[in-house]
NULUMKE-626628 format. One record per residue (C-alpha): x, y, z; residue number from 1. Coordinates in nm, 3 decimals. Each point is the difference from the previous one (the first is absolute). Last residue first. Layout:
BEGIN
{u->X | v->Y | w->Z | num->NUM}
...
This chain:
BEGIN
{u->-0.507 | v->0.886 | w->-1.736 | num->313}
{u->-0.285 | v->0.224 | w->0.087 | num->312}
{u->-0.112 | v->-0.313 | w->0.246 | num->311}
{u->0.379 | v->0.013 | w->0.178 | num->310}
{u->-0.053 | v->0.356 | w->0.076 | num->309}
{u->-0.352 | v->0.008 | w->0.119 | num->308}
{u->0.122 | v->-0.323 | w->0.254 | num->307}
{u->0.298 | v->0.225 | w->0.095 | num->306}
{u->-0.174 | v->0.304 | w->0.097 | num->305}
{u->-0.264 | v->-0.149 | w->0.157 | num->304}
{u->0.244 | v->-0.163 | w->0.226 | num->303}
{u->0.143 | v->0.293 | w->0.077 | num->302}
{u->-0.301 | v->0.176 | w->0.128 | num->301}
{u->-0.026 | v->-0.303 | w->0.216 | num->300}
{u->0.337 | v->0.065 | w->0.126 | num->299}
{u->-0.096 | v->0.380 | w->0.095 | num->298}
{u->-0.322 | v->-0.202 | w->0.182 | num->297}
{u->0.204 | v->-0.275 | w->0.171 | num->296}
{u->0.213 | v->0.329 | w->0.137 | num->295}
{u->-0.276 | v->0.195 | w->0.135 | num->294}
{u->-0.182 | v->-0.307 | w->0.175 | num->293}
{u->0.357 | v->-0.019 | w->0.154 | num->292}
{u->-0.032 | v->0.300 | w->0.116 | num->291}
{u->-0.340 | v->-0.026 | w->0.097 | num->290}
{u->0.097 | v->-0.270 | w->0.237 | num->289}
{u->0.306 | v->0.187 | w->0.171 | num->288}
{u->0.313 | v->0.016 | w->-0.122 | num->287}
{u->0.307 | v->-0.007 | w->0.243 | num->286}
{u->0.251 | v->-0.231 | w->-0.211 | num->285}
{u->-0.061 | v->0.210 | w->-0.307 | num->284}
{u->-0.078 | v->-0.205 | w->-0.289 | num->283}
{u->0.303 | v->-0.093 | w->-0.281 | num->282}
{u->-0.211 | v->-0.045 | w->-0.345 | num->281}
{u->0.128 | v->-0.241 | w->-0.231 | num->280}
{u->-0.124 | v->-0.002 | w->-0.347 | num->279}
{u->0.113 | v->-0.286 | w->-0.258 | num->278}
{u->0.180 | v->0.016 | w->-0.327 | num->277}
{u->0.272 | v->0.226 | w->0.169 | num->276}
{u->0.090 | v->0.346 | w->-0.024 | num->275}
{u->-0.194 | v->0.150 | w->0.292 | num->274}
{u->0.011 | v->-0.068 | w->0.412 | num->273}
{u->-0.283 | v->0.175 | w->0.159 | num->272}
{u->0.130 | v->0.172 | w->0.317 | num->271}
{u->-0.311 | v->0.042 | w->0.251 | num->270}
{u->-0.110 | v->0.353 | w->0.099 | num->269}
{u->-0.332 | v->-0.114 | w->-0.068 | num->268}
{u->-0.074 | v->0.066 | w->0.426 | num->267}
{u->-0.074 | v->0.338 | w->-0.010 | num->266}
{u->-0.295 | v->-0.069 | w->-0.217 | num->265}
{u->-0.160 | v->-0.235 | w->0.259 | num->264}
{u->-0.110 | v->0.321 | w->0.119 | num->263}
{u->-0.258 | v->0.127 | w->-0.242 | num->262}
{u->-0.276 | v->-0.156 | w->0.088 | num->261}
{u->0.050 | v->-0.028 | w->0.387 | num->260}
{u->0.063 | v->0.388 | w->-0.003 | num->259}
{u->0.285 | v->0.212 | w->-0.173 | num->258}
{u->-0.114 | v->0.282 | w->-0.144 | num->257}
{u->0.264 | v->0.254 | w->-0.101 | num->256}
{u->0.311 | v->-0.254 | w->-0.042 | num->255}
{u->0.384 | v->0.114 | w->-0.026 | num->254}
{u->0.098 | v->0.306 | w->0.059 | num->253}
{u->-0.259 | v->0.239 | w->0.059 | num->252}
{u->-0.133 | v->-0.313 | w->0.281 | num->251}
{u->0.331 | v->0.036 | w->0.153 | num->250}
{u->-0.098 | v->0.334 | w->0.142 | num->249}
{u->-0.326 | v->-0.105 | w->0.083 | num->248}
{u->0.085 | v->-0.254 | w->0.195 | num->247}
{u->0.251 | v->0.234 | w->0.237 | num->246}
{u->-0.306 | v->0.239 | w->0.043 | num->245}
{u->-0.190 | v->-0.296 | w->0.071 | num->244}
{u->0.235 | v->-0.063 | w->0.261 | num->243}
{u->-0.037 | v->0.345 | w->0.151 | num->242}
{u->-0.392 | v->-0.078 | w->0.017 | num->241}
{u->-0.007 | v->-0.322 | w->0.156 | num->240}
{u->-0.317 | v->-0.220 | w->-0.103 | num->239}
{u->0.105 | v->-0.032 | w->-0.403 | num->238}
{u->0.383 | v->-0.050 | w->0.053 | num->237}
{u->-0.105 | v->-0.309 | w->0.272 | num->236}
{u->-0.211 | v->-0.164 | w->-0.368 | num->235}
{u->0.312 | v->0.117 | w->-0.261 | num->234}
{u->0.270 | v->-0.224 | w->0.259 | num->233}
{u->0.055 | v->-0.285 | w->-0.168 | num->232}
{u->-0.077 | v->0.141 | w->-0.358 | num->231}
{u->0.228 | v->0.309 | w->0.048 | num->230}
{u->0.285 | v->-0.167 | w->0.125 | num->229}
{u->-0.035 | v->-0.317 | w->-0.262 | num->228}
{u->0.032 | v->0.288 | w->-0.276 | num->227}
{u->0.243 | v->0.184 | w->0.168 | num->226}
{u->0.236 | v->-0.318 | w->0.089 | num->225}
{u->-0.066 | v->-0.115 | w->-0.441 | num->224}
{u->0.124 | v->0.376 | w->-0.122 | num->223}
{u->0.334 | v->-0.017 | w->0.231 | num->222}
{u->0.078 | v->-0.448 | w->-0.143 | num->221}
{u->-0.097 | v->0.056 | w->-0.336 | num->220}
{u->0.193 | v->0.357 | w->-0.047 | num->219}
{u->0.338 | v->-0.173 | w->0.159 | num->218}
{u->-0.022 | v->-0.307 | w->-0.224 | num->217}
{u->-0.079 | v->0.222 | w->-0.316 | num->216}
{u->0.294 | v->0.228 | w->0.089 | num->215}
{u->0.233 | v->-0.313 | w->0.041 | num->214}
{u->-0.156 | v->-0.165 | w->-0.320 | num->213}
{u->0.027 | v->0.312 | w->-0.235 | num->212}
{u->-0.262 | v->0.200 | w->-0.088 | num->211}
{u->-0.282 | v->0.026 | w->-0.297 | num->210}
{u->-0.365 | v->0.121 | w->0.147 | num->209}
{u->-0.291 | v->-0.095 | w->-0.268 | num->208}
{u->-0.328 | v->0.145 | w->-0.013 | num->207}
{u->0.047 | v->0.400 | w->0.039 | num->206}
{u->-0.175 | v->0.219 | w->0.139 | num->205}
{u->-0.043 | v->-0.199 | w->0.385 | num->204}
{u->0.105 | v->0.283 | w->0.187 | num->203}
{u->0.171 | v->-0.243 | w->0.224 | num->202}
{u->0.256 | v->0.010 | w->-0.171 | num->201}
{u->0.096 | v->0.362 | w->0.054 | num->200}
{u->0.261 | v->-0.012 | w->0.293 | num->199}
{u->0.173 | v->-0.226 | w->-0.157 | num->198}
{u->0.111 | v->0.259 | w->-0.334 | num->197}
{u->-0.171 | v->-0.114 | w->-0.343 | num->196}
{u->0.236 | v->-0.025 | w->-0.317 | num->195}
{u->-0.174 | v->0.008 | w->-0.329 | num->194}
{u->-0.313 | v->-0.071 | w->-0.140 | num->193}
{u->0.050 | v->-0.246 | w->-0.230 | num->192}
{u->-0.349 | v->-0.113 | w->-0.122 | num->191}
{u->0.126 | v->-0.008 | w->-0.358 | num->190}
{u->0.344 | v->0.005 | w->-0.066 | num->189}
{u->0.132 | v->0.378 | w->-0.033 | num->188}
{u->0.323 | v->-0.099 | w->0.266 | num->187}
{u->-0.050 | v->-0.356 | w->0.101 | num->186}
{u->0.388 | v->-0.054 | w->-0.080 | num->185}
{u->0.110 | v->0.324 | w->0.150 | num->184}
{u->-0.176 | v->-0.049 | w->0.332 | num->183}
{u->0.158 | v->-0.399 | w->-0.012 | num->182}
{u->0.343 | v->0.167 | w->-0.050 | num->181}
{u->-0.062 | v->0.239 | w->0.309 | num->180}
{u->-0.105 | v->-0.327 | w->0.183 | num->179}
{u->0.306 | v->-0.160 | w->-0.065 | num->178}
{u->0.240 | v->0.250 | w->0.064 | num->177}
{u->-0.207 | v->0.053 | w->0.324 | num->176}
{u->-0.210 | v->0.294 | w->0.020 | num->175}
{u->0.057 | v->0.336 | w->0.212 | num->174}
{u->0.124 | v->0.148 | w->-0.350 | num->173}
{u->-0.340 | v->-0.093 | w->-0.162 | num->172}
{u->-0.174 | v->0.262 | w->0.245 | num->171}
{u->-0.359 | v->-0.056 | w->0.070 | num->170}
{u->0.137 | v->-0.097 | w->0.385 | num->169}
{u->0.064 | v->-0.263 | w->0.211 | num->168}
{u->-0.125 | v->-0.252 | w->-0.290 | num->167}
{u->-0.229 | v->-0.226 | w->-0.161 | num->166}
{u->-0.027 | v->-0.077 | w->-0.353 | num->165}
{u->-0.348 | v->0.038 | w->-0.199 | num->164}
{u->-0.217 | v->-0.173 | w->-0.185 | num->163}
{u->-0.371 | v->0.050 | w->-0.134 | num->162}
{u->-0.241 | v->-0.346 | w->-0.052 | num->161}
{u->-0.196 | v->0.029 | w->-0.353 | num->160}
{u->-0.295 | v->-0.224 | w->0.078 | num->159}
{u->-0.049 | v->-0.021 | w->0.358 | num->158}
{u->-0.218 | v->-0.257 | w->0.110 | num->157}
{u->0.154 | v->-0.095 | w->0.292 | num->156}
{u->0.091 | v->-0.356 | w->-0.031 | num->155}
{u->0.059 | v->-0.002 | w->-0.358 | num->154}
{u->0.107 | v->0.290 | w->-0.127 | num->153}
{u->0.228 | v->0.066 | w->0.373 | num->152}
{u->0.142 | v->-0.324 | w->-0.042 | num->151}
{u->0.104 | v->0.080 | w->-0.419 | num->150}
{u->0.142 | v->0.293 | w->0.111 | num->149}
{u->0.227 | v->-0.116 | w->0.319 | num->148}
{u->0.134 | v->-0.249 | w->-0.266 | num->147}
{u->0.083 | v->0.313 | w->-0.266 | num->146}
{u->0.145 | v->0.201 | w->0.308 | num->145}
{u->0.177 | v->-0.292 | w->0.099 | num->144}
{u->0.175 | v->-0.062 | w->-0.328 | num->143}
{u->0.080 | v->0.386 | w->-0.045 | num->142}
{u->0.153 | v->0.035 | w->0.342 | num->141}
{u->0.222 | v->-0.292 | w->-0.047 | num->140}
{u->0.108 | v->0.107 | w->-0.319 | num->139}
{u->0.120 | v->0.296 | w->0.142 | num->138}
{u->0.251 | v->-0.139 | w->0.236 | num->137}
{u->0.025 | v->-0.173 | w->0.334 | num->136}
{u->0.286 | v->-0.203 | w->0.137 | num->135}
{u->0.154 | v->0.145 | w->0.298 | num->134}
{u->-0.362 | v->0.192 | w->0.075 | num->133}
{u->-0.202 | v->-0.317 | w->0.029 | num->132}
{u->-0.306 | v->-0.068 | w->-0.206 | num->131}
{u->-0.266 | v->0.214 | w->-0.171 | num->130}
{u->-0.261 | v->-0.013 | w->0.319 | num->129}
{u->-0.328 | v->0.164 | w->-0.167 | num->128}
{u->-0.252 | v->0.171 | w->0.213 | num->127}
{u->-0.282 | v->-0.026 | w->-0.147 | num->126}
{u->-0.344 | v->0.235 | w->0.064 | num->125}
{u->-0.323 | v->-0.081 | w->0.128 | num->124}
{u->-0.335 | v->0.259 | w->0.008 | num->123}
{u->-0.293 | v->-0.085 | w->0.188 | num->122}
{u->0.061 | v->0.329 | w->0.238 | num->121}
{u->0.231 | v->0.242 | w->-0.195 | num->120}
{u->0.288 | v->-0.007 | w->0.266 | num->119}
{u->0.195 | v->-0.290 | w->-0.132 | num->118}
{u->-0.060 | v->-0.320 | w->0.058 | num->117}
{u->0.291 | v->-0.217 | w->-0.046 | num->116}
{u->0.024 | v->-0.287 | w->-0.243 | num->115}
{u->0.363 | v->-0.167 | w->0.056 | num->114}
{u->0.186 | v->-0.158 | w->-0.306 | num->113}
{u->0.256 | v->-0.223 | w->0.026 | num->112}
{u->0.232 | v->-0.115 | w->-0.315 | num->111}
{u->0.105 | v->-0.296 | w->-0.214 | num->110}
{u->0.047 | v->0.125 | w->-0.406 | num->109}
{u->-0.160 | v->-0.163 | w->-0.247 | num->108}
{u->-0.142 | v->-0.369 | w->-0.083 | num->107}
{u->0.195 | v->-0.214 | w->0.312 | num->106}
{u->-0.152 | v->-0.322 | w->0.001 | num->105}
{u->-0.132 | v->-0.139 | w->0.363 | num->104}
{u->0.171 | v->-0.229 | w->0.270 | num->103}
{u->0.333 | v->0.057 | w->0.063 | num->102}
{u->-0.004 | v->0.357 | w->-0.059 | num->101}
{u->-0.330 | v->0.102 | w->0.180 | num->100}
{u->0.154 | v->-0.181 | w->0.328 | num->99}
{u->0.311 | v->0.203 | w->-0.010 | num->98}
{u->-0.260 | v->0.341 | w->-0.009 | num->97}
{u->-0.210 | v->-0.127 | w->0.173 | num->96}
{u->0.261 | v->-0.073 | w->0.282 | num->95}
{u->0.125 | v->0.366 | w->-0.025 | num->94}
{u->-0.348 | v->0.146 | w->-0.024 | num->93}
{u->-0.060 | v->-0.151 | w->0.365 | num->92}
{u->-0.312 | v->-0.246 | w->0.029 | num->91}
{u->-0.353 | v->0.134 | w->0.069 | num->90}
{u->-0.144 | v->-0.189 | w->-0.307 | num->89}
{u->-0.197 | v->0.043 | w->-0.328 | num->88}
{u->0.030 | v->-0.226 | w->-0.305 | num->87}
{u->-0.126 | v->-0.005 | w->-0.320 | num->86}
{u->-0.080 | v->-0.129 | w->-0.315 | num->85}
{u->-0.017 | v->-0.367 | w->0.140 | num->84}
{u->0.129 | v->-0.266 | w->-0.197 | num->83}
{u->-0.142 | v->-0.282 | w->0.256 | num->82}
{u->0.369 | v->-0.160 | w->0.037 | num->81}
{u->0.164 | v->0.344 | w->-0.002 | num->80}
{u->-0.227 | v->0.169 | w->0.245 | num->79}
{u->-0.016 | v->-0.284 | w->0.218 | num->78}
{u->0.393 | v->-0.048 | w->0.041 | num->77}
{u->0.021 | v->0.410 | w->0.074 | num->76}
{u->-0.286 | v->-0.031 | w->0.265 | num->75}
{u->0.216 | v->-0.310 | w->0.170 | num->74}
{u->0.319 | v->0.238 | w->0.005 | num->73}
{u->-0.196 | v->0.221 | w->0.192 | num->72}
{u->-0.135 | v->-0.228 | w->0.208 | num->71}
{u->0.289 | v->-0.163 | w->0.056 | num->70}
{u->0.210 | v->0.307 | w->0.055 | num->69}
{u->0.064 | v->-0.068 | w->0.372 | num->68}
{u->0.208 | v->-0.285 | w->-0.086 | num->67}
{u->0.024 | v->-0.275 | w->0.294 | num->66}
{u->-0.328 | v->-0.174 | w->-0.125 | num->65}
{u->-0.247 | v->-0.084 | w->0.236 | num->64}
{u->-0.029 | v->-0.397 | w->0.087 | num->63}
{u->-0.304 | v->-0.086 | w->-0.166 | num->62}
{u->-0.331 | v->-0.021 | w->0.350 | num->61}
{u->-0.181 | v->0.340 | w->-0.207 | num->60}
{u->0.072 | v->0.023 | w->-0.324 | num->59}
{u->0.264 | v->0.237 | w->-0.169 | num->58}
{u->-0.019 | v->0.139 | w->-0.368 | num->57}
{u->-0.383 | v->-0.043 | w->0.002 | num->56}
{u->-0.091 | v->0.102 | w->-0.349 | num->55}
{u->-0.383 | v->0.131 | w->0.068 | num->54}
{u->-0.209 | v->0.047 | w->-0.371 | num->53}
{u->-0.193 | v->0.293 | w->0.011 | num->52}
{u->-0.255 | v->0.037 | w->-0.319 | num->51}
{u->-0.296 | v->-0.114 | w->0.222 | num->50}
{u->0.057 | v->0.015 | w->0.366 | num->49}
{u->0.027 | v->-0.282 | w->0.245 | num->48}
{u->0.298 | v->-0.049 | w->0.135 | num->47}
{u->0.081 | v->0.365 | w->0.047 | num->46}
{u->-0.110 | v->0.023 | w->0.373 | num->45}
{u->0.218 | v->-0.264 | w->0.060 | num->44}
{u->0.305 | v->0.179 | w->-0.159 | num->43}
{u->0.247 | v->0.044 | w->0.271 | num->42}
{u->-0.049 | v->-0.288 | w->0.157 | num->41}
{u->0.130 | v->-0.184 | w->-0.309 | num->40}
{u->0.308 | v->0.250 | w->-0.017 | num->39}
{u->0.015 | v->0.255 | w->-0.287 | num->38}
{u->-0.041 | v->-0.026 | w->-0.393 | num->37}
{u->-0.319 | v->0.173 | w->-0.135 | num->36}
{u->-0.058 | v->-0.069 | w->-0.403 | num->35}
{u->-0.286 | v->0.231 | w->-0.125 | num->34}
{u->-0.193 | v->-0.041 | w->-0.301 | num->33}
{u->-0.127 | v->0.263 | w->-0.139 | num->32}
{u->-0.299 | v->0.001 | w->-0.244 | num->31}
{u->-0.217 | v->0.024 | w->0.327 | num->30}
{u->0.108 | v->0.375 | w->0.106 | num->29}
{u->-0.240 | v->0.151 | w->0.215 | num->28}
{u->-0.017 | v->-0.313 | w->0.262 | num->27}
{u->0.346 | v->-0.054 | w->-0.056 | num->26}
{u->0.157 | v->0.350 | w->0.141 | num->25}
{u->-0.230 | v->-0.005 | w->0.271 | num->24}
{u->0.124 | v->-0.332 | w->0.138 | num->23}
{u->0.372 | v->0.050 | w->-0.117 | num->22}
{u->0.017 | v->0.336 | w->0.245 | num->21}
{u->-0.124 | v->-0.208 | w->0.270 | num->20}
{u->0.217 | v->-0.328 | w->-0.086 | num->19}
{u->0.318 | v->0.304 | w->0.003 | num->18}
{u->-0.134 | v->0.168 | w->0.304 | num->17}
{u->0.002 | v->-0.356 | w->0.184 | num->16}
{u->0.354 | v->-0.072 | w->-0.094 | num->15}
{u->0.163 | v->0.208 | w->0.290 | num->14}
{u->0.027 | v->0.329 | w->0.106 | num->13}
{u->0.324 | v->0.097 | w->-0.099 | num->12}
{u->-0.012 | v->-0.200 | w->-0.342 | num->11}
{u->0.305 | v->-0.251 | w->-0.046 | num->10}
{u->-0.190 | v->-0.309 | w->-0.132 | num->9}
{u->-0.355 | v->-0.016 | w->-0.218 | num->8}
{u->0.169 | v->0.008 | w->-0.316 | num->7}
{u->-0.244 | v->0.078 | w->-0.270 | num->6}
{u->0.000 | v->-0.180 | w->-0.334 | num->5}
{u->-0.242 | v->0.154 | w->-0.259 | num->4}
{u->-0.168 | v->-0.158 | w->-0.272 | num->3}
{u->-0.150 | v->0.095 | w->-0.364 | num->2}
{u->-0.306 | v->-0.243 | w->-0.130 | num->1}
């Protein structure tokens, strides 16, 4: 049997989305078993599911601890003493990243991915984050484009992933030295498609978006306020008429049919962290339920992955 460890800390509205989210996830999926680390009051309703095992990492009348990681530090103690294959929390991608090192084996080549939706409805793309601009070379662009690959095989079912590198412009003299070196590299490889200007990611042609980490941040941070924008306020759009003008406009760009089946979509804007033995996925603070739904099942899709894998060997 796989297993997950969720952190139940840091989310914007609370635990109770994440015990939700774990509720529907289980029911569906009884070959996983889920580890949920929070507060004992936090996980009552919990207590007595099949495949959910509570890890209380305060109790209720202990004296609190002074850290305001310990849950978080708690899910990372559970995941190595139970093995887990993953683990999914809210935490910053800085203290992932620090925790990932102490406490899992480094395989490849550590790096974020985000998966956007782009404006193909169903349709995710990656958005790759190749490292810092003082120290980044081509070789980093080639190892996370062959991590991002193997994600996007196995937890979206796409079997020969296309790759491109993101820039102001389709002109290689607008690149970085670094960047321009990576275009030459990838040049006639398979899947390369060349350099794709901003303002045309959200085509969604393409599978794989190459950039820099200071880009990446800055793309993350403007296409994840447009996306929350438009869910929060898509229902008032729909009853005033200049507003659903405004809708409609962002609607070309990003998501044709949003509705309560489709929206938890926005929310899989999570970083997954890649190039260790173990998969951790970074959630979005303000997720809703079906978010989170949407992440367990992109992690499930991972698990399958793996357990095929290991049975072919």
């Amino acid at each position: 049997m796989r297993s997950i460890v969720i952190d139940l800390s840091g989310f914007d509205k609370g635990p109770s989305i994440v015990s939700q989210a774990i509720k529907v996830f289980s029911e569906k999926n009884k070959f996983v078993q889920i580890f949920a680390v929070g507060n004992q009051k936090d996980m009552l309703s919990l207590s007595n599911e099949k495949n959910i095992t509570c890890v209380s990492a305060y109790n209720e009348g202990d004296v609190k601890p002074r850290n305001d990681d310990y849950v978080y530090l708690k899910a990372w103690e559970v995941m190595k003493d139970k093995n887990a294959d993953v683990l999914i929390t809210p935490a910053d991608k800085h203290a992932i990243l620090k925790s990932a090192r102490s406490n899992l084996t480094l395989k490849g080549f550590p790096v974020f991915v985000t998966a956007f939706l782009s404006n193909n409805p169903g349709r995710f793309c990656l958005l790759g984050d190749c490292g810092a601009n003082n120290s980044l070379n081509k070789n980093q662009y080639f190892l996370l484009q062959e991590e991002a690959a193997k994600y996007m095989q196995s937890t979206l079912s796409v079997s020969k992933p296309t790759y491109g590198i993101i820039s102001t412009s389709d002109n290689q003299l607008d690149l970085t030295d670094s960047a321009s070196e990576a275009v030459d590299f990838f040049e006639n490889k398979e899947g390369f498609k060349g350099i794709v200007p901003i303002d045309r990611m959200l085509e969604g042609k393409i599978d794989i978006y190459l950039t820099d980490g200071f880009t990446g941040e800055i793309i993350i941070k403007s296409m994840y306020s447009m996306y929350k924008m438009y869910a929060d306020k898509y229902a008032k759009y729909l009853n005033e008429d200049f507003k659903a003008k405004v809708a409609n406009f962002f609607a070309s760009g990003m998501n044709k049919d949003i509705n309560r089946s489709t929206s938890y979509k926005l929310d899989m804007t999570g970083l997954s962290l890649l190039g260790y033995d173990k998969l951790v996925v970074k959630a979005n603070k303000t997720t809703n339920v079906g978010g989170l739904i949407g992440t367990l099942n992109t992690v499930n899709k991972y698990l399958i992955d793996l357990t095929s894998s290991e049975a072919k060997q």
